[in-house]
Backbone as JSON Lines, residues from 0, in Angstrom:
{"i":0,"aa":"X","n":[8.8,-8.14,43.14],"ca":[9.15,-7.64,41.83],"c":[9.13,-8.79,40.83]}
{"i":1,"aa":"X","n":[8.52,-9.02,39.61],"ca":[8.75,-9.59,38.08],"c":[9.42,-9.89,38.2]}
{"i":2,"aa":"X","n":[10.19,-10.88,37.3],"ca":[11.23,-11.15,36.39],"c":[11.26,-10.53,35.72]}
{"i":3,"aa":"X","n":[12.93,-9.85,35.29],"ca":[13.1,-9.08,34.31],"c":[13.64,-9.31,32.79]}
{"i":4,"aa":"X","n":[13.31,-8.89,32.27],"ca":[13.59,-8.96,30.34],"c":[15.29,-8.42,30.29]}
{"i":5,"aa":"X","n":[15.76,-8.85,29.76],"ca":[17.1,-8.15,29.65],"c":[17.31,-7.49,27.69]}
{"i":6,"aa":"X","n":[16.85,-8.31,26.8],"ca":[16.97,-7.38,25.69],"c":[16.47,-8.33,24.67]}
{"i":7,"aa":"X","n":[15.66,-7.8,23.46],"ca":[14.93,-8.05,22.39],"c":[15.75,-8.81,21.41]}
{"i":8,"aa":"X","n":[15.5,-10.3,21.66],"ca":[16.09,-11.04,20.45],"c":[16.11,-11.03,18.97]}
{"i":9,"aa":"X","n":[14.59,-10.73,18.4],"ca":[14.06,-10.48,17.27],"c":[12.46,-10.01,17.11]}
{"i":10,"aa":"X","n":[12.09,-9.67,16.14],"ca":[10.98,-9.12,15.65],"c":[10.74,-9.68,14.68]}
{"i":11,"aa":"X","n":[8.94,-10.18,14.31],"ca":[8.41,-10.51,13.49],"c":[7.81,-9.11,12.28]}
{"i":12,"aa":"X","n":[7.94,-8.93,10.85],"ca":[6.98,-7.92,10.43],"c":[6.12,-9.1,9.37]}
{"i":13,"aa":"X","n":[5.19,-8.76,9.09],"ca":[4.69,-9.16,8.23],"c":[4.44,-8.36,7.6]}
{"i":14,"aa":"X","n":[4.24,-8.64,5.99],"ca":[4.69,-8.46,4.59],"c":[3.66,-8.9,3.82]}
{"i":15,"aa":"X","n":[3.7,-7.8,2.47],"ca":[2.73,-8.15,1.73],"c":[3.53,-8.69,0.73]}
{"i":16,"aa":"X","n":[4.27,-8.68,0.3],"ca":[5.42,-9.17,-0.79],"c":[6.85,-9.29,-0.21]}
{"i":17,"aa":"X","n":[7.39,-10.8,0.25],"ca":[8.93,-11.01,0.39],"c":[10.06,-10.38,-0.31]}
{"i":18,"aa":"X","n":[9.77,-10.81,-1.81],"ca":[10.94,-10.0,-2.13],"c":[11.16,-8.5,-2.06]}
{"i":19,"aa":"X","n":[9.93,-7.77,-2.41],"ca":[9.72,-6.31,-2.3],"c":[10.56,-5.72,-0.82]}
{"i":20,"aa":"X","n":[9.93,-6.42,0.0],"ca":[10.58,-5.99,1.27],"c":[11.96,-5.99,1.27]}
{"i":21,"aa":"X","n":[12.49,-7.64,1.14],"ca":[13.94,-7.75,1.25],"c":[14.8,-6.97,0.17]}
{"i":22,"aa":"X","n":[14.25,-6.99,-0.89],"ca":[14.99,-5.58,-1.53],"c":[15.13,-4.49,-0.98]}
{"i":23,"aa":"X","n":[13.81,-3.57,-0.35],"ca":[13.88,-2.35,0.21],"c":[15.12,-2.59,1.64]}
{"i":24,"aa":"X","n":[14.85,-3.31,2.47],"ca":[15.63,-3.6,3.37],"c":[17.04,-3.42,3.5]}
{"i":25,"aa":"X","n":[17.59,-4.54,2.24],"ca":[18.72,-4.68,2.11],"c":[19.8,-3.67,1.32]}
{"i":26,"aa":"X","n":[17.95,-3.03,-0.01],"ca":[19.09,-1.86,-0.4],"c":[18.97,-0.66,0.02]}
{"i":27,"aa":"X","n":[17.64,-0.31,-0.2],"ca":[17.88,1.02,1.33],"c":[18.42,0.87,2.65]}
{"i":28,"aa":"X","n":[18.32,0.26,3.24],"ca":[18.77,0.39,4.75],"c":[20.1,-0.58,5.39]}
{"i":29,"aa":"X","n":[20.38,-1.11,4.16],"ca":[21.38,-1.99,4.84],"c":[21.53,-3.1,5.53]}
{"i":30,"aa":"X","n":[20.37,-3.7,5.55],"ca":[20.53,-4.91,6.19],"c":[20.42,-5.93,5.68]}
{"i":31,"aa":"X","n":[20.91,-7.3,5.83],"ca":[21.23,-8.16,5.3],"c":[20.15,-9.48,5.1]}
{"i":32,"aa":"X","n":[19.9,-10.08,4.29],"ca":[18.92,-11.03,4.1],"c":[19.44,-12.11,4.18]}
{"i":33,"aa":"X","n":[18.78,-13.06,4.95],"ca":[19.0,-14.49,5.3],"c":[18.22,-15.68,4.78]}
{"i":34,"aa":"X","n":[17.9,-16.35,3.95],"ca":[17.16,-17.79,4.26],"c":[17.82,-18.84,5.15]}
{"i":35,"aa":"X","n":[17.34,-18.71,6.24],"ca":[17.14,-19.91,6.98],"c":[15.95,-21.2,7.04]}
{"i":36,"aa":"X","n":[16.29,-22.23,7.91],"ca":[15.65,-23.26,8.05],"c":[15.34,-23.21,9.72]}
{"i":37,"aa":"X","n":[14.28,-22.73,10.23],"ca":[13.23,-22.91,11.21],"c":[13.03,-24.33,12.07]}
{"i":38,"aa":"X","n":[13.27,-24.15,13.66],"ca":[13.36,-25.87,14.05],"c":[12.2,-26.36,13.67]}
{"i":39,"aa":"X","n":[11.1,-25.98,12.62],"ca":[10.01,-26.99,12.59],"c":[10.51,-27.42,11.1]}
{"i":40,"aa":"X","n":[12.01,-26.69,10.23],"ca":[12.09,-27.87,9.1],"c":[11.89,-26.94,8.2]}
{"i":41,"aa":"X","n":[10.78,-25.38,8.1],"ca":[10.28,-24.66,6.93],"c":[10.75,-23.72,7.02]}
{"i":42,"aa":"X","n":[11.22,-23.62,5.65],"ca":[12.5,-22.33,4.91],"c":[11.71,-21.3,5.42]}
{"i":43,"aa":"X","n":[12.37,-19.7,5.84],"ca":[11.75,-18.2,6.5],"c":[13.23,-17.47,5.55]}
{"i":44,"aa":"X","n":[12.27,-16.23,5.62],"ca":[13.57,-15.11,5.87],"c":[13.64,-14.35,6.62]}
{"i":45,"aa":"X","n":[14.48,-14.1,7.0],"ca":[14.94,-12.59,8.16],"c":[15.76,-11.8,7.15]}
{"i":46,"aa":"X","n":[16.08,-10.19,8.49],"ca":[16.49,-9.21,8.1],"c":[17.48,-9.22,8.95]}
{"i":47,"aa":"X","n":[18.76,-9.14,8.97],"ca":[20.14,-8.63,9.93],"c":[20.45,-7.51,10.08]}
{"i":48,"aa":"X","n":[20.94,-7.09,10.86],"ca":[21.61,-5.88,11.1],"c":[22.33,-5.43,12.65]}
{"i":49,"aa":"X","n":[23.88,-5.05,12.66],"ca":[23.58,-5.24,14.06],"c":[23.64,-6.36,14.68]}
{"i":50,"aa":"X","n":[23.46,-6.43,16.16],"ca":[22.98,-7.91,17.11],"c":[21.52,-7.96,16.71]}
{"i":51,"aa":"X","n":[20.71,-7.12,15.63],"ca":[19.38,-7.64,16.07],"c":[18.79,-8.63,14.45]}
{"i":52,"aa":"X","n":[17.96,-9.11,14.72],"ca":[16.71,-9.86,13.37],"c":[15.59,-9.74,13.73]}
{"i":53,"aa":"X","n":[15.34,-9.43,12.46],"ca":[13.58,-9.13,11.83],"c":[13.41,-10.77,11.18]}
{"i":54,"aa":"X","n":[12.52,-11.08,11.54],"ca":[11.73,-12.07,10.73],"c":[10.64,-11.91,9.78]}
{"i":55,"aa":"X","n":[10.78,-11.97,9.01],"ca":[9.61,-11.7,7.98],"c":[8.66,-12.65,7.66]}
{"i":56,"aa":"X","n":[7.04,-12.5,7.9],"ca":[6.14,-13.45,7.42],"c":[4.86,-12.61,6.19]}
{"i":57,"aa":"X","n":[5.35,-14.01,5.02],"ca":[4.06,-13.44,4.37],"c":[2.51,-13.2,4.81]}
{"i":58,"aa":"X","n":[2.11,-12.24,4.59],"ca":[0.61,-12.03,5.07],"c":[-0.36,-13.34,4.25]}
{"i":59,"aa":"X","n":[-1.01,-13.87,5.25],"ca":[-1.68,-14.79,4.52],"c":[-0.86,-16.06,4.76]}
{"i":60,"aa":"X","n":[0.22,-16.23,4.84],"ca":[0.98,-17.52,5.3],"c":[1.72,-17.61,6.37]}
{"i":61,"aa":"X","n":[1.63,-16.47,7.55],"ca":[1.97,-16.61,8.73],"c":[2.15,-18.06,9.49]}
{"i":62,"aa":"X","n":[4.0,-17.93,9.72],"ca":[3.67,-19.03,10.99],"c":[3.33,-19.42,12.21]}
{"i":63,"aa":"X","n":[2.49,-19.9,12.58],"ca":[2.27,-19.85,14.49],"c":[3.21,-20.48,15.14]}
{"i":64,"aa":"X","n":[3.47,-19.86,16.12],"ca":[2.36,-19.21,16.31],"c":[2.71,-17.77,16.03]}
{"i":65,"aa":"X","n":[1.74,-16.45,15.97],"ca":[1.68,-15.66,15.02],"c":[1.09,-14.73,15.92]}
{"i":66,"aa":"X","n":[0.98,-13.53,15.9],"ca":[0.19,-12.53,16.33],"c":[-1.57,-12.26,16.26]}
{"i":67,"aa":"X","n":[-2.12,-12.04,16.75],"ca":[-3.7,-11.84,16.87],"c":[-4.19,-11.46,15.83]}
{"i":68,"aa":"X","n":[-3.28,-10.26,15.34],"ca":[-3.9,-9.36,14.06],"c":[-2.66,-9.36,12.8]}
{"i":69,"aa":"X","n":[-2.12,-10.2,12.28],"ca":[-0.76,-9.92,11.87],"c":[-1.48,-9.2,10.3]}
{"i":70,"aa":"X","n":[-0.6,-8.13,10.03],"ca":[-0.87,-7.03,8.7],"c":[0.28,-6.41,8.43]}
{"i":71,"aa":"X","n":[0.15,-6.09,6.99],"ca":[1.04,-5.51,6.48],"c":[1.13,-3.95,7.16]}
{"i":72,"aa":"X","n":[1.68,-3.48,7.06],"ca":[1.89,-1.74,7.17],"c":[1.31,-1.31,8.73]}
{"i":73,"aa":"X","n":[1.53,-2.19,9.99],"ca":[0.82,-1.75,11.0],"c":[2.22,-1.28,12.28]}
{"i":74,"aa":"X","n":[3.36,-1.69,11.46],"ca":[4.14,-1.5,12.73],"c":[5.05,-0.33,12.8]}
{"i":75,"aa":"X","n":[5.64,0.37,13.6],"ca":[6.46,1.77,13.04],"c":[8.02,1.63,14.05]}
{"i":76,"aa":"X","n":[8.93,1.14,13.55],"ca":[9.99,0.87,13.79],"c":[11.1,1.91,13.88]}
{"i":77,"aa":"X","n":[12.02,2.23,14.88],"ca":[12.98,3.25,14.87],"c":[14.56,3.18,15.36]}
{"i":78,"aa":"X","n":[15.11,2.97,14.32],"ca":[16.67,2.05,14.05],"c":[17.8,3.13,14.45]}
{"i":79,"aa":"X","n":[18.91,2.8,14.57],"ca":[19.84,3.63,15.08],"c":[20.74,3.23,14.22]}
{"i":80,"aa":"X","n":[21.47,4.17,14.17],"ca":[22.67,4.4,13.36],"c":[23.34,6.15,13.77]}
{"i":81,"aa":"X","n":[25.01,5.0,13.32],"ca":[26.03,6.21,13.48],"c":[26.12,6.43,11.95]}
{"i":82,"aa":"X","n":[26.05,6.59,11.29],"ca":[25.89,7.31,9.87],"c":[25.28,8.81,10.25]}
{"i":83,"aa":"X","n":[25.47,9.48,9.89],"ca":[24.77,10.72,9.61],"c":[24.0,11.09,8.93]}
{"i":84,"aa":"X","n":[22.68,11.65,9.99],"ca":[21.51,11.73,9.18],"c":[21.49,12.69,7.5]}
{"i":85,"aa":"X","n":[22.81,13.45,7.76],"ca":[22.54,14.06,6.28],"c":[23.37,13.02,4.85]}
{"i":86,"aa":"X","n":[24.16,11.92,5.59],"ca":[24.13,11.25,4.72],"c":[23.12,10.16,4.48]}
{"i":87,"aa":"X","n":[21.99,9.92,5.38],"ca":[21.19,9.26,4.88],"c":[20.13,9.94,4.17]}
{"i":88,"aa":"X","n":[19.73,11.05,4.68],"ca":[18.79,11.63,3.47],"c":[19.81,12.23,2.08]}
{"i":89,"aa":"X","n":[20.77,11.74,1.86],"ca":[21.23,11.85,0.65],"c":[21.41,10.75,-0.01]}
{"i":90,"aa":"X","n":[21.09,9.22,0.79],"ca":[20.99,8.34,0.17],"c":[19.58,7.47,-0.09]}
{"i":91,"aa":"X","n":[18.85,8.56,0.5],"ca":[17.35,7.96,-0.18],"c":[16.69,9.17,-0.42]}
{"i":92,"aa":"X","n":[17.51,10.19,-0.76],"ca":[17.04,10.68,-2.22],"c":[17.39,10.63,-3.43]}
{"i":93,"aa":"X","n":[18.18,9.4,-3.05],"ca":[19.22,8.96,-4.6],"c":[18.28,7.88,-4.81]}
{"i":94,"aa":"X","n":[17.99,6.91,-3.81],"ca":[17.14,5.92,-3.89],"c":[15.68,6.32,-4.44]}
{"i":95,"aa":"X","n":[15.5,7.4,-4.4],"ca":[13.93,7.9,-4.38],"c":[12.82,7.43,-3.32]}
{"i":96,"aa":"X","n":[13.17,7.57,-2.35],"ca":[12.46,6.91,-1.07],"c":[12.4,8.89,-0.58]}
{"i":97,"aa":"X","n":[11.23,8.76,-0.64],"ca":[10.39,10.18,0.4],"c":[10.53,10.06,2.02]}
{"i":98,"aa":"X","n":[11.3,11.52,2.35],"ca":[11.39,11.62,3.55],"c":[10.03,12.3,4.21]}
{"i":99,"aa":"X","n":[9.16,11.32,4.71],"ca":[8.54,12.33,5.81],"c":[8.16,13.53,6.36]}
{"i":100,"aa":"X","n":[9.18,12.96,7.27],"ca":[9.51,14.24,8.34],"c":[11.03,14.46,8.73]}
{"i":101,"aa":"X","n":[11.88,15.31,9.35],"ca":[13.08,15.02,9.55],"c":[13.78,15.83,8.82]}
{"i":102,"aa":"X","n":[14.97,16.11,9.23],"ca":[15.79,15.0,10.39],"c":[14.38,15.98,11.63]}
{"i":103,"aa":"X","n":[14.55,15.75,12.41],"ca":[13.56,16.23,14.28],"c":[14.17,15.25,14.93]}
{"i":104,"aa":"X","n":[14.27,16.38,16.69],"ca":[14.62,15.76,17.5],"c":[13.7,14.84,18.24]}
{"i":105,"aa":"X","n":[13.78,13.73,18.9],"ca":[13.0,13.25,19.4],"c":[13.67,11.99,20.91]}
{"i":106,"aa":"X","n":[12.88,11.62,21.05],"ca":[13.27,11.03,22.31],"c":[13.36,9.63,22.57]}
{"i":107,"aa":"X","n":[14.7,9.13,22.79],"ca":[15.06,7.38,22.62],"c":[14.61,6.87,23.74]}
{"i":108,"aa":"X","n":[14.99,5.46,23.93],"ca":[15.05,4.72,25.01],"c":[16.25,5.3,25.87]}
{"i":109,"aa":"X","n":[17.46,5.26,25.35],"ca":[18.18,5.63,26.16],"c":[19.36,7.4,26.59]}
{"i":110,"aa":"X","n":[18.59,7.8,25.24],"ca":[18.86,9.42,24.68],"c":[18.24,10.2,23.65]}
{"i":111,"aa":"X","n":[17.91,11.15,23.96],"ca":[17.77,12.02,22.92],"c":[18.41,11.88,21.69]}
{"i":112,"aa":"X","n":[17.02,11.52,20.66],"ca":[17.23,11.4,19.27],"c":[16.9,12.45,18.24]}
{"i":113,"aa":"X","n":[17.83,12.62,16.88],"ca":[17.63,13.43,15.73],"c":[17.16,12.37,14.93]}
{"i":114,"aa":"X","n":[15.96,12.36,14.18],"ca":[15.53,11.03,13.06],"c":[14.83,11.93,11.91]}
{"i":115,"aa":"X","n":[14.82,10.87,11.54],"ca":[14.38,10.48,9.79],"c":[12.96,9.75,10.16]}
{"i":116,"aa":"X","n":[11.83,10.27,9.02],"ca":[10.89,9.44,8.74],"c":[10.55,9.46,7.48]}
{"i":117,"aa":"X","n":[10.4,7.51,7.47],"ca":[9.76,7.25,5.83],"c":[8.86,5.86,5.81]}
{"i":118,"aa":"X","n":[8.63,5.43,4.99],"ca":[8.03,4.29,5.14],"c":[8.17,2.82,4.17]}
{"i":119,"aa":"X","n":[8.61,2.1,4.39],"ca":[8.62,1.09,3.61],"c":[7.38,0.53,2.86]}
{"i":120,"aa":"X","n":[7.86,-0.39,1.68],"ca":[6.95,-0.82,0.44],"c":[5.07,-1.04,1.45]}
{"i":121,"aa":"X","n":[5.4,-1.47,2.8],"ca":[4.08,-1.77,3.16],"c":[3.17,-0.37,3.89]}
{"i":122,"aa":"X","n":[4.43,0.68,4.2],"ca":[3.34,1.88,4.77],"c":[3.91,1.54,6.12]}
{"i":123,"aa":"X","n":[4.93,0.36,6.87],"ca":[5.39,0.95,8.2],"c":[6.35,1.99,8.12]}
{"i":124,"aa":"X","n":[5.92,2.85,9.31],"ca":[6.39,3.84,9.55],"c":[8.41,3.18,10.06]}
{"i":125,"aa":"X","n":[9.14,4.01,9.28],"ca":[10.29,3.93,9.05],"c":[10.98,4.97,10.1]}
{"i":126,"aa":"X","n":[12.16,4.91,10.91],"ca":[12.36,5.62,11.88],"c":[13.97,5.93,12.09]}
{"i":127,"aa":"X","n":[14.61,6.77,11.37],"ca":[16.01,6.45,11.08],"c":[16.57,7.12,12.24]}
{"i":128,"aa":"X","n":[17.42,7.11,13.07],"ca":[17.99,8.03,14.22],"c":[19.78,8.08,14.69]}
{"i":129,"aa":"X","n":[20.09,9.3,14.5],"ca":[21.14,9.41,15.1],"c":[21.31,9.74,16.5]}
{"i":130,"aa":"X","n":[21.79,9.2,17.85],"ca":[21.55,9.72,19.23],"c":[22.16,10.87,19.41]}
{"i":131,"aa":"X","n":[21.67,11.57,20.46],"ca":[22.24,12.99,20.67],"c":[22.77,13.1,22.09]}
{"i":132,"aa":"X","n":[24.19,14.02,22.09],"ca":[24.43,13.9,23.4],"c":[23.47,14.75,24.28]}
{"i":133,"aa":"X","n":[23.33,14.52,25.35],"ca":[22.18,15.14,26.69],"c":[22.62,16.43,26.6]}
């Protein structure tokens, strides 16, 4: 048997515009923006939320090492939250952020999910979810 993975430290997205993103991020969805300093010395930002971080790289100034194909709008992400999905589609239709699809049930890693779909400033698919009991 492998060695096994025990759980996802962070995620890279790349971005067509920093601030655009970290606005949408922080004011739609709640998560928190960071500038940090990188052990090679060069200022980044991430996204918080949770135990987890997003790292954000501008398209075109990616750091390596970096992904094969790195692009804006290619990744489709699906976040959890205990909020309630009818209070989040009441807070991004205040925001003016278009819902998708949703709320629909659908299927987690570790339970049956009710979600939200939308998409951020770059076109990734946005994935809002409340878990459901079995």
């Amino acid at each position: 048997m492998p060695p096994q993975l025990s759980a996802l430290d962070h995620l890279v997205l790349t971005v067509a515009d920093l601030s655009v993103s970290i606005v949408f991020y922080r004011d739609i969805l709640g998560m928190i923006a960071e500038e940090f300093t990188a052990s090679d010395g060069s200022t980044r930002w991430a996204l918080k939320f949770g135990g987890q971080k997003i790292n954000l790289h501008l398209s075109g100034a990616e750091f390596a090492p970096c992904a094969a194909k790195p692009m804006p709008g290619s990744a489709d992400l699906c976040f959890l939250s205990e909020v309630s999905l009818e209070s989040w589609q009441d807070h991004l239709v205040d925001q003016g952020v278009v819902i998708e699809l949703g709320p629909i049930r659908r299927s987690g890693a570790r339970s049956a999910l009710c979600s939200l779909y939308l998409r951020d400033p770059d076109g990734n698919l946005i994935e809002i979810s409340n878990r459901l009991e079995d």
